[in-house]
C-alpha positions, -999 to 999 in steps of 0.1 A, spaced: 356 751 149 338 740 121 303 729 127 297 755 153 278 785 153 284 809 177 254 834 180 267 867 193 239 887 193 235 914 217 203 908 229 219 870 234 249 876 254 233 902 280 203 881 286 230 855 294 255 875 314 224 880 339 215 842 336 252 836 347 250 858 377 247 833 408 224 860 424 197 859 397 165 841 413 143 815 399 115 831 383 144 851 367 165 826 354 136 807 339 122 839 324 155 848 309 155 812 298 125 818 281 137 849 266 169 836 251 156 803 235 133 826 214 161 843 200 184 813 199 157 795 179 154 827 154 191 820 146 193 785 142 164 786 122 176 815 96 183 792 67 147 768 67 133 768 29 103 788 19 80 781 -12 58 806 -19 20 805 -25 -6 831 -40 -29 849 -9 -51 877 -12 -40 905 7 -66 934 19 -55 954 -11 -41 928 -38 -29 893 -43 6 887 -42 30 853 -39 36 854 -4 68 835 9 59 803 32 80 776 53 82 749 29 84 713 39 73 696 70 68 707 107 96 709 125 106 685 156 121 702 187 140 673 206 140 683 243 173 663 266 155 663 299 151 676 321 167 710 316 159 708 273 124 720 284 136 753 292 147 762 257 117 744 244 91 766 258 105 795 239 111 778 213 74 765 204 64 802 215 79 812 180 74 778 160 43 768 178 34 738 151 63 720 158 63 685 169 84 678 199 105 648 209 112 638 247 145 622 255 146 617 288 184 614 307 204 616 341 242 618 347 255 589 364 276 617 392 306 593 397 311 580 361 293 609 347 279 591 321 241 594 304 212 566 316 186 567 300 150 568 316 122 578 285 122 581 253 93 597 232 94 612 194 72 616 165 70 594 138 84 602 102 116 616 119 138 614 83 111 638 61 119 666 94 146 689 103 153 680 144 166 707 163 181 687 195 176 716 229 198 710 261 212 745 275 244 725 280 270 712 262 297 701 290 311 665 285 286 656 253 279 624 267 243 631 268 240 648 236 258 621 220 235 598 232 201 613 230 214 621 188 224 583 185 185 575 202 171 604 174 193 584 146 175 552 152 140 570 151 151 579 116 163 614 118 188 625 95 186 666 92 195 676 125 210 705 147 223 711 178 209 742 196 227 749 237 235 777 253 268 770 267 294 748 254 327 735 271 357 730 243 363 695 250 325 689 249 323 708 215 348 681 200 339 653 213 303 659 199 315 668 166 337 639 164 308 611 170 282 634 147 296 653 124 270 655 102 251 677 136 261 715 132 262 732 170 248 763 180 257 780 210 258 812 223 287 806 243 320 785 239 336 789 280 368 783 287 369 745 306 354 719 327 361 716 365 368 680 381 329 671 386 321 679 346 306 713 350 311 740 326 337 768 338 321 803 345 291 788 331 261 793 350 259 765 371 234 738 368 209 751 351 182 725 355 186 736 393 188 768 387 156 765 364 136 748 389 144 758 418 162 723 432 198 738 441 
């Protein structure tokens, strides 16, 4: 599908074949959570610019190859977004992070939104948008529409499961937002949860199933 990314790596897929596994506890799951993002955010960051500047080593100067630009922003969907973003500012820990805070209406199964927090100069950044599920892409949608209004225009979608009908109905309302997942599964069930998937994995995360 174009715009999507899927990141195969080996270290990826096993640390998610034991996320999936119902019997994996709660320290566990969020530890593996914390794991994968790391690695996830390694990928979906591969092509950032780099300018170089002149440093003096212990033995010589040399033009030394740095990020070029400014910070990143890490937009965390809430509430399950902040298990990807811990990870994630483990490896980038500069980056400024925005806070969009949502729930899924059950029955309709549509996004309400209850917070919304993000920094300031949003169009001179490259947003990476976290939520470790794409099933229905209503709340994706939405929180990228809220991220568009703050002024961002360079952004990615980072998740670690993604459900095929999510996938194009996300790509159809933002096209201009690449998707990276680790996973594509194979459908959603009646209640709007990705099938194998892992379940939900803000429960799962915290403990709340």
């Amino acid at each position: 599908m174009d715009g999507v990314t899927i990141i195969d790596h080996p270290l990826v897929q096993h640390k998610l074949s034991l996320m999936r596994k119902k019997e994996t506890s709660t320290a566990s799951f969020r530890r593996l959570l914390r794991e994968i993002s790391t690695l996830l955010c390694y990928e979906v960051t591969r092509d950032l610019k780099i300018t170089h500047e002149t440093i003096e080593t212990p033995m010589c100067e040399m033009q030394a190859p740095l990020l070029e630009g400014k910070k990143l922003v890490f937009a965390s969907i809430l509430r399950a977004g902040n298990g990807l973003l811990e990870g994630m500012l483990d490896l980038v820990p500069a980056a400024r992070v925005a806070h969009v805070g949502l729930y899924r209406n059950e029955e309709t199964l549509e996004p309400v939104e209850y917070y919304f927090k993000a920094p300031e100069s949003m169009a001179d950044r490259l947003t990476i948008v976290v939520d470790p599920m794409l099933a229905t892409a209503n709340s994706a949608i939405l929180a990228v529409e809220r991220l568009k209004q703050q002024g961002a225009s360079n952004m990615r979608f980072l998740c670690l499961l993604a459900a095929p009908d999510g996938l194009e109905r996300f790509t159809k309302a933002h096209p201009d937002v690449p998707v990276f997942t680790a996973s594509i599964d194979s459908h959603l069930d009646e209640n709007g949860y990705i099938v194998p998937g892992l379940g939900d994995a803000g429960d799962r995360m915290y403990g709340t199933k």
